[in-house]
TORKOL-4160 file (C-alpha; in steps of 0.2 Angstrom, whole numbers, padded with zeros to 4 digits, m for minus):
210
<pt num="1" X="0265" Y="0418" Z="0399"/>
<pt num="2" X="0252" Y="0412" Z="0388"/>
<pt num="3" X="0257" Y="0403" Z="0372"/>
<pt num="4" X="0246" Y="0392" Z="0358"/>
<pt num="5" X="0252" Y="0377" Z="0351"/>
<pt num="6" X="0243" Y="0372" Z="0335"/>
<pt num="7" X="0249" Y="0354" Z="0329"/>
<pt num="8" X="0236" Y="0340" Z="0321"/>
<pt num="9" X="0246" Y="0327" Z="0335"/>
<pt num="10" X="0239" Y="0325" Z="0353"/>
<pt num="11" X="0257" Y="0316" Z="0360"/>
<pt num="12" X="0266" Y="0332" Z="0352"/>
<pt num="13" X="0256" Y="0345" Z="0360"/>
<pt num="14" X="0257" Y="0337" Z="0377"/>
<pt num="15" X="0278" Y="0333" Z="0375"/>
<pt num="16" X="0279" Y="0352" Z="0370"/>
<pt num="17" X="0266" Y="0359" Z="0385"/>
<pt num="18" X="0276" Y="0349" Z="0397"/>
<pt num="19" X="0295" Y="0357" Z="0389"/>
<pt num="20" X="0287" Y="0375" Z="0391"/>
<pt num="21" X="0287" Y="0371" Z="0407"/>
<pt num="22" X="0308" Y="0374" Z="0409"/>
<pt num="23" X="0302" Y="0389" Z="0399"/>
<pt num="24" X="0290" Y="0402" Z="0411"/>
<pt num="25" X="0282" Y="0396" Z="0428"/>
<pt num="26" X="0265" Y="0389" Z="0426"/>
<pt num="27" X="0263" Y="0394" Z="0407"/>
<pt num="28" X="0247" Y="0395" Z="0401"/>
<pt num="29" X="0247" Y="0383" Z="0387"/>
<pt num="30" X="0232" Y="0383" Z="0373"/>
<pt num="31" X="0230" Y="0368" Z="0361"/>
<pt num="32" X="0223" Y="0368" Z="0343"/>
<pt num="33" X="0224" Y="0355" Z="0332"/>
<pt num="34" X="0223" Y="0362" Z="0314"/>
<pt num="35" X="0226" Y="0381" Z="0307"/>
<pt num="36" X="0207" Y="0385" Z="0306"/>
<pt num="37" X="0204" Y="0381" Z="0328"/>
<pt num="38" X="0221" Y="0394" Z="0330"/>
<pt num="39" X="0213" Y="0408" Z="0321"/>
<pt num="40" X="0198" Y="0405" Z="0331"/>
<pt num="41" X="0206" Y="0406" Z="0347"/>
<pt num="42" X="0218" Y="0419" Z="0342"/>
<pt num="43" X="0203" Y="0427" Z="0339"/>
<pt num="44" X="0197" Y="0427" Z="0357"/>
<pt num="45" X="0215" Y="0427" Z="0365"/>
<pt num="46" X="0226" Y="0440" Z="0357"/>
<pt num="47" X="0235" Y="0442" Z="0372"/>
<pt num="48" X="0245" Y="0428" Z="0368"/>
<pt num="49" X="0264" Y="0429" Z="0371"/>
<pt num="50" X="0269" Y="0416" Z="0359"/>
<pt num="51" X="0262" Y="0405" Z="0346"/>
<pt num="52" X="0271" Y="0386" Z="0341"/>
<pt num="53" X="0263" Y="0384" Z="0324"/>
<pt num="54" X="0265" Y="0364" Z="0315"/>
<pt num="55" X="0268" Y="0365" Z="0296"/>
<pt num="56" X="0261" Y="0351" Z="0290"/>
<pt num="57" X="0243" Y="0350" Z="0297"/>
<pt num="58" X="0225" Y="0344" Z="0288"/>
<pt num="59" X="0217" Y="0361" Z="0277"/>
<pt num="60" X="0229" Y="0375" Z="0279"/>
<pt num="61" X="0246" Y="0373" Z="0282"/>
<pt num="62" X="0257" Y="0382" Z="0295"/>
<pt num="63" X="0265" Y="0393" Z="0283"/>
<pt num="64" X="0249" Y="0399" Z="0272"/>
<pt num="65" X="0241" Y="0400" Z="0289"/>
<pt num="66" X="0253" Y="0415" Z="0295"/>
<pt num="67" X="0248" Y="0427" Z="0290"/>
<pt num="68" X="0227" Y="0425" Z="0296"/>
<pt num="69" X="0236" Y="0421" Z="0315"/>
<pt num="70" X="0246" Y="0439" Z="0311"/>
<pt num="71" X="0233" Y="0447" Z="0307"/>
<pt num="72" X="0221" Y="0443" Z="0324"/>
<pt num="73" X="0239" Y="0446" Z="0334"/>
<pt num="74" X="0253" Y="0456" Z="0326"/>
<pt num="75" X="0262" Y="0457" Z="0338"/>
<pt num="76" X="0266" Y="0439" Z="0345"/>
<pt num="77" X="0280" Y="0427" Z="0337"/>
<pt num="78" X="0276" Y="0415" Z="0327"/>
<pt num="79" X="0288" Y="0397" Z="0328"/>
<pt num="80" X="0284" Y="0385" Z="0315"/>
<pt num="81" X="0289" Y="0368" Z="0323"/>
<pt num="82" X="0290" Y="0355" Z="0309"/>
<pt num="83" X="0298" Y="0337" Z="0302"/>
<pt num="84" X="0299" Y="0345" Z="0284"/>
<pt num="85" X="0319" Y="0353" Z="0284"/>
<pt num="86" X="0318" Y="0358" Z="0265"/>
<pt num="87" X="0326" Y="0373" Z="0264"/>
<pt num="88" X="0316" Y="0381" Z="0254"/>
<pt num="89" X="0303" Y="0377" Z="0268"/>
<pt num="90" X="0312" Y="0387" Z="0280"/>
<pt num="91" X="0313" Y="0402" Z="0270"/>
<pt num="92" X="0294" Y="0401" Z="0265"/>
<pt num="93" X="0293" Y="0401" Z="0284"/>
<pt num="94" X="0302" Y="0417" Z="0287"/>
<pt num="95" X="0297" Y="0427" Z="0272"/>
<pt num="96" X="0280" Y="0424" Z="0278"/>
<pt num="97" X="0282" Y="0431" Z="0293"/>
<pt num="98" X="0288" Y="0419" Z="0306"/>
<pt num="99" X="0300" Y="0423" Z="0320"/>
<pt num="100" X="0309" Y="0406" Z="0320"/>
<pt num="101" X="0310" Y="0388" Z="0312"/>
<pt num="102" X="0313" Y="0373" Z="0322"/>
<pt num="103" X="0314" Y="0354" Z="0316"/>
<pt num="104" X="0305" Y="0344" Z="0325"/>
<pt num="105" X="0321" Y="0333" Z="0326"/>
<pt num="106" X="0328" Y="0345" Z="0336"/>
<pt num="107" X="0330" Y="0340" Z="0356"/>
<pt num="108" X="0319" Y="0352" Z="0371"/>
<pt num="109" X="0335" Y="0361" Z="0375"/>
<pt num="110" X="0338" Y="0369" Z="0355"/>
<pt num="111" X="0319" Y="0371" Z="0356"/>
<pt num="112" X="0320" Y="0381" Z="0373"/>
<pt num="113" X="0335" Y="0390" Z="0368"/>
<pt num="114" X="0327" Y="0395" Z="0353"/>
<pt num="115" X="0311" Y="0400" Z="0361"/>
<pt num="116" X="0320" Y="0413" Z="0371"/>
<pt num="117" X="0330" Y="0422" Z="0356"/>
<pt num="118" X="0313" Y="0425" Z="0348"/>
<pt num="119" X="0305" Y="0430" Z="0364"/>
<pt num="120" X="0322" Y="0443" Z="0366"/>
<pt num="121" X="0313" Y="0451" Z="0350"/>
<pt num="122" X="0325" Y="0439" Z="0339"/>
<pt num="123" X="0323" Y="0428" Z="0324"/>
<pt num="124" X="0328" Y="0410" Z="0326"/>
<pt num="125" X="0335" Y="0400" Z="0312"/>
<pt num="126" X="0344" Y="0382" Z="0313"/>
<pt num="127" X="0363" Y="0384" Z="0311"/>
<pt num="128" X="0366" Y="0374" Z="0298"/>
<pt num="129" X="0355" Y="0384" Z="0287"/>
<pt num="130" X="0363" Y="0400" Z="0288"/>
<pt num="131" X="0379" Y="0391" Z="0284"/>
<pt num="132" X="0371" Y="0385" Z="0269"/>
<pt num="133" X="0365" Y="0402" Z="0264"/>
<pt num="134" X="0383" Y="0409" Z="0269"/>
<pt num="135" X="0392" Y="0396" Z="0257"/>
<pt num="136" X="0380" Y="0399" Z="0244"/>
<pt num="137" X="0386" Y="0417" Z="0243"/>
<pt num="138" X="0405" Y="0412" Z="0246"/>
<pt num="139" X="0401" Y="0399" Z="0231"/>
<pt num="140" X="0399" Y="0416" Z="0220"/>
<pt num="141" X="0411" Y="0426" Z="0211"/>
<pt num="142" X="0417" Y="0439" Z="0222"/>
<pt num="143" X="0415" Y="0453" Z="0213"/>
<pt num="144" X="0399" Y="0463" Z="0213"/>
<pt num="145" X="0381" Y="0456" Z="0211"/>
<pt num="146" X="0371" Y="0471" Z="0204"/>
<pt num="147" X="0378" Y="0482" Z="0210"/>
<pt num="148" X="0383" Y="0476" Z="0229"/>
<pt num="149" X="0399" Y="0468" Z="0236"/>
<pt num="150" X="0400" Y="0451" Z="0240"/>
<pt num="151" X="0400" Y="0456" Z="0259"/>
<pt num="152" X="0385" Y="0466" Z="0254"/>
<pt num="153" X="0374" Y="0453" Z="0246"/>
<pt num="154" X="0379" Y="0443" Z="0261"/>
<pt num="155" X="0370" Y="0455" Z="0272"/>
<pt num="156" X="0356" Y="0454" Z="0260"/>
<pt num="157" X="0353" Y="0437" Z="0260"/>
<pt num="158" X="0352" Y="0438" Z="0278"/>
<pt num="159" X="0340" Y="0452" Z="0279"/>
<pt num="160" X="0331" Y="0442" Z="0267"/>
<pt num="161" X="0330" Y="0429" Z="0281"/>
<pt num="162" X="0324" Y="0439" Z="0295"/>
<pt num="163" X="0338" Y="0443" Z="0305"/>
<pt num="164" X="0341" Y="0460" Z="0316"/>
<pt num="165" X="0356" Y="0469" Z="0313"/>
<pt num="166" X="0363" Y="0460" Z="0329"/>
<pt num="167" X="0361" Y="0444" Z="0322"/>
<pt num="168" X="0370" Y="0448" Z="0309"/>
<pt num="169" X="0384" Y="0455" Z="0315"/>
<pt num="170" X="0384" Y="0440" Z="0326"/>
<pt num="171" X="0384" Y="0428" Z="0313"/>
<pt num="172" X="0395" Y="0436" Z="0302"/>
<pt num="173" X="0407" Y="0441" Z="0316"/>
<pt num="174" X="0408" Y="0459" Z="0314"/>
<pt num="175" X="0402" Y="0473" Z="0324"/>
<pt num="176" X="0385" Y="0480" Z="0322"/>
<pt num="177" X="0388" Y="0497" Z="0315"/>
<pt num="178" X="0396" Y="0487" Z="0299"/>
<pt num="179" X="0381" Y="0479" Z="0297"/>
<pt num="180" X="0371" Y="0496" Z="0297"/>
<pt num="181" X="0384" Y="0503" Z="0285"/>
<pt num="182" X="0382" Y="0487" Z="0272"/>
<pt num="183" X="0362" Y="0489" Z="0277"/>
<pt num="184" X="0363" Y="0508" Z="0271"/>
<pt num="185" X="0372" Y="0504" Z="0256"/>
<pt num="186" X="0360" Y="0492" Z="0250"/>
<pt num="187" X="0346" Y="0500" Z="0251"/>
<pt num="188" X="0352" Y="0515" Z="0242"/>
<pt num="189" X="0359" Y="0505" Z="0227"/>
<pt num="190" X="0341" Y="0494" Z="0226"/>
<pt num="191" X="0333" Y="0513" Z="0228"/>
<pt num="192" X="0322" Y="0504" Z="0244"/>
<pt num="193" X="0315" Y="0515" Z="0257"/>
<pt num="194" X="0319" Y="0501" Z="0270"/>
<pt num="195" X="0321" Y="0482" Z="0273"/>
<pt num="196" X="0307" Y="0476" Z="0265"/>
<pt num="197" X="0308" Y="0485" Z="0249"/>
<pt num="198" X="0324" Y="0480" Z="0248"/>
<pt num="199" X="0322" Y="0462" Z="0249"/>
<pt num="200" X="0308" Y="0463" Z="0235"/>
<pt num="201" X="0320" Y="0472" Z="0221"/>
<pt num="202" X="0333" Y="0460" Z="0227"/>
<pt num="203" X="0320" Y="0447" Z="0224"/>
<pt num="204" X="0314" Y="0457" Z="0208"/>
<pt num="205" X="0333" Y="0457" Z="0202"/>
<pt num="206" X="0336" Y="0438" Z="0204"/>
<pt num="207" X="0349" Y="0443" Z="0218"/>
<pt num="208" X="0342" Y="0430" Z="0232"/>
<pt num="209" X="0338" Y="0414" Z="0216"/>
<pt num="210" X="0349" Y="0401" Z="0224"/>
């Protein structure tokens, strides 16, 4: 398994390189220190399985710097690791294209645990922010947001976050047909052609504004 881990602080990157450790047998383990040395190693190792992005680093930050690493390597995870736990960080993170969003005040076995649900082809977001997106929605009137039913917008703000149908369902405990039901009903009532579109006109409509 090869993974970079791109953070501005030497003692962070060595206490992560050594918890990967738990993760894959003999990991390779890249190290850059700011966005601009990622994009230059992506650049020459896009083979990577995995990328452990900083937020706060000197230039470019983790978040602006998405979608550059995405670009040299589409098709590996990106986890922004950071202190900053704003939610409004978080869902910069994943809008931007990020398959997970750990605080750094978060111990090595949440880390680990959330390294393999991204790795399953999953997205990864602290707990306590779905909880806070799902009392948001409960905190509204029940009855129907342009158009969608309460349940329904439910689903959308989660699409909006990322998550597969399965994490949905698990999150919301119901099965995962449901979910594609709700899912097909959004889209026809934004007129979206799939997920994406659909989380724009939501955006367009002030459906997600907190």
């Amino acid at each position: 398994m090869r993974i970079l881990i791109v953070d501005d602080h030497t003692l962070f990157r060595e206490a992560i390189s050594g918890t990967l450790a738990r993760l894959a047998d003999h990991p390779t383990v890249l190290e850059a220190a700011t966005a601009s040395e990622a994009q230059s190693l992506v650049a020459h190792h896009q083979n990577l399985d995995l990328v452990l992005l900083d937020h706060a680093m000197p230039g470019l930050n983790g978040v602006d710097a998405i979608p550059a690493l995405q670009a040299r390597c589409p098709h590996t995870p990106i986890v922004v690791l950071s202190a900053d736990e704003d939610a409004a960080t978080v869902r910069a993170a994943i809008s931007a294209g990020a398959s997970g969003y750990v605080p750094k005040t978060a111990n090595s076995h949440t880390l680990l645990n959330a390294l393999k649900i991204v790795l399953a082809g999953d997205v990864y977001i602290p707990p306590r922010y779905l909880e806070q997106g799902a009392q948001s929605v409960a905190s509204r009137s029940p009855c129907a947001a342009g158009g969608l039913t309460g349940r329904q917008l439910q689903v959308l703000r989660l699409l909006a976050a990322g998550m597969s149908n399965k994490s949905i369902a698990r999150q919301l405990g119901i099965v995962e047909a449901t979910v594609k039901q709700h899912v097909s009903a959004i889209l026809k009532e934004l007129g979206a052609r799939n997920r994406t579109e659909a989380v724009i006109a939501a955006h367009d409509r002030g459906l997600l504004d907190d």
